[in-house]
C-alpha positions in Angstrom: 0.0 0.0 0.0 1.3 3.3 -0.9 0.9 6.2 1.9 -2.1 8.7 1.0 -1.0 11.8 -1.4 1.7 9.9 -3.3 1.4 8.3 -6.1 3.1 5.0 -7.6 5.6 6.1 -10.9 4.5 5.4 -14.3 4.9 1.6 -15.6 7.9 1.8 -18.3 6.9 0.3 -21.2 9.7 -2.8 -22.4 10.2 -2.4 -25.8 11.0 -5.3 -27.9 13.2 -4.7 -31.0 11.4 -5.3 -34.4 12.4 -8.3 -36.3 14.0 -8.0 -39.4 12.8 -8.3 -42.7 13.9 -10.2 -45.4 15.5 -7.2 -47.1 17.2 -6.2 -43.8 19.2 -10.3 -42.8 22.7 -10.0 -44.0 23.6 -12.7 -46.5 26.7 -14.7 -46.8 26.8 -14.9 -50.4 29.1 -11.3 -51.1 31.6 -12.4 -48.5 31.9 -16.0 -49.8 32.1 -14.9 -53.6 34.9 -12.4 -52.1 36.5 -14.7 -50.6 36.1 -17.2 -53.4 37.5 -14.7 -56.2 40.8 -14.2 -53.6 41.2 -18.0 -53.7 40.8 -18.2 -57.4 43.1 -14.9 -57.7 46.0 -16.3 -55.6 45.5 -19.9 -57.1 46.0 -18.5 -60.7 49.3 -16.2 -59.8 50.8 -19.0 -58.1 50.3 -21.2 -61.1 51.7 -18.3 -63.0 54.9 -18.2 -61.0 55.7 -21.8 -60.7 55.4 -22.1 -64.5 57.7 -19.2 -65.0 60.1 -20.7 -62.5 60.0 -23.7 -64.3 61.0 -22.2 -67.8 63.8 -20.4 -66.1 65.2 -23.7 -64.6 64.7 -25.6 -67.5 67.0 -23.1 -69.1 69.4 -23.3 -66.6 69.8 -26.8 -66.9 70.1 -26.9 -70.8 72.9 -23.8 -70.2 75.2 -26.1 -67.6 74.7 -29.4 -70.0 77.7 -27.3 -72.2 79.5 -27.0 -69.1 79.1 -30.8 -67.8 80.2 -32.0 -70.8 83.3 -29.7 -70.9 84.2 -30.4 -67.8 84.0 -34.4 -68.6 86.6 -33.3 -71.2 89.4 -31.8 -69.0 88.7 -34.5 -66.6 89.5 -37.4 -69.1 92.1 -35.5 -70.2 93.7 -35.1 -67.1 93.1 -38.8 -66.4 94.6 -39.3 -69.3 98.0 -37.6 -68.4 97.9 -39.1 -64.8 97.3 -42.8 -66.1 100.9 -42.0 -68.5 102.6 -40.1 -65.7 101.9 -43.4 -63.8 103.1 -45.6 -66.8 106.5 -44.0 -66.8 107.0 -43.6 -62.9 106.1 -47.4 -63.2 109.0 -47.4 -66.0 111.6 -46.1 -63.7 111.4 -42.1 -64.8 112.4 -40.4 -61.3 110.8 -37.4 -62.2 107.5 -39.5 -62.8 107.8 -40.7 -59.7 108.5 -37.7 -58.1 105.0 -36.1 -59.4 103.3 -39.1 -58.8 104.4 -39.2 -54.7 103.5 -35.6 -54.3 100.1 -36.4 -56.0 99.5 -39.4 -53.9 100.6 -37.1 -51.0 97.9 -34.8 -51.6 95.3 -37.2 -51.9 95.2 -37.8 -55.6 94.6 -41.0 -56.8 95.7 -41.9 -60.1 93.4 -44.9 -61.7 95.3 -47.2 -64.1 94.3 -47.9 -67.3 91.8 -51.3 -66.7 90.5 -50.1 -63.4 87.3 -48.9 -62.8 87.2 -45.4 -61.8 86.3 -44.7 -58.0 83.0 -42.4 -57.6 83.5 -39.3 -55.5 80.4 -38.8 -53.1 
């Protein structure tokens, strides 16, 4: 009970927030096509690069075949000359022998002619 001459305040009306319409409901389709045409974007420049990457090795490797087989050349050659300076040391030539100790002391090994070739790893 409320005392005489006062009077209880004024009810407050609650207010409910509208519900949106159709038109108003945010749709997922713009950020998914966005996100779709990055993807697509970024697929197709990295496809880009890798192909351009691959022509540029490609080229590389066709540019160091000259090289390879050059250097195949030289190393015959020299295997060549070691296999002879061998031959003579073998013959009793002291100054073949001399090269071929200071060779052997330096870690080169000198393959005879007939024996396979050892593989450096």
């Amino acid at each position: 009970m409320q005392p005489a001459g006062t009077q209880a305040p004024p009810a407050r009306p609650v207010s409910i927030p509208p519900t949106p319409t159709r038109e108003e409901r945010q749709s997922a389709f713009v950020p998914l096509l966005i996100l779709t045409a990055a993807l697509a974007v970024w697929t197709g420049f990295q496809t880009y690069q890798l192909y351009r990457e691959r022509g540029a090795l490609s080229i590389l490797l066709a540019n160091q075949e000259v090289q390879v087989e050059q250097a195949q050349k030289v190393r015959q050659t020299l295997d060549r000359l070691a296999s002879e300076t061998q031959r003579l040391a073998d013959g009793g030539n002291a100054n073949a022998r001399l090269v071929v100790e200071e060779l052997r002391k330096r870690g080169v090994t000198i393959n005879r002619p007939g024996q396979p070739q050892a593989e450096n790893k």
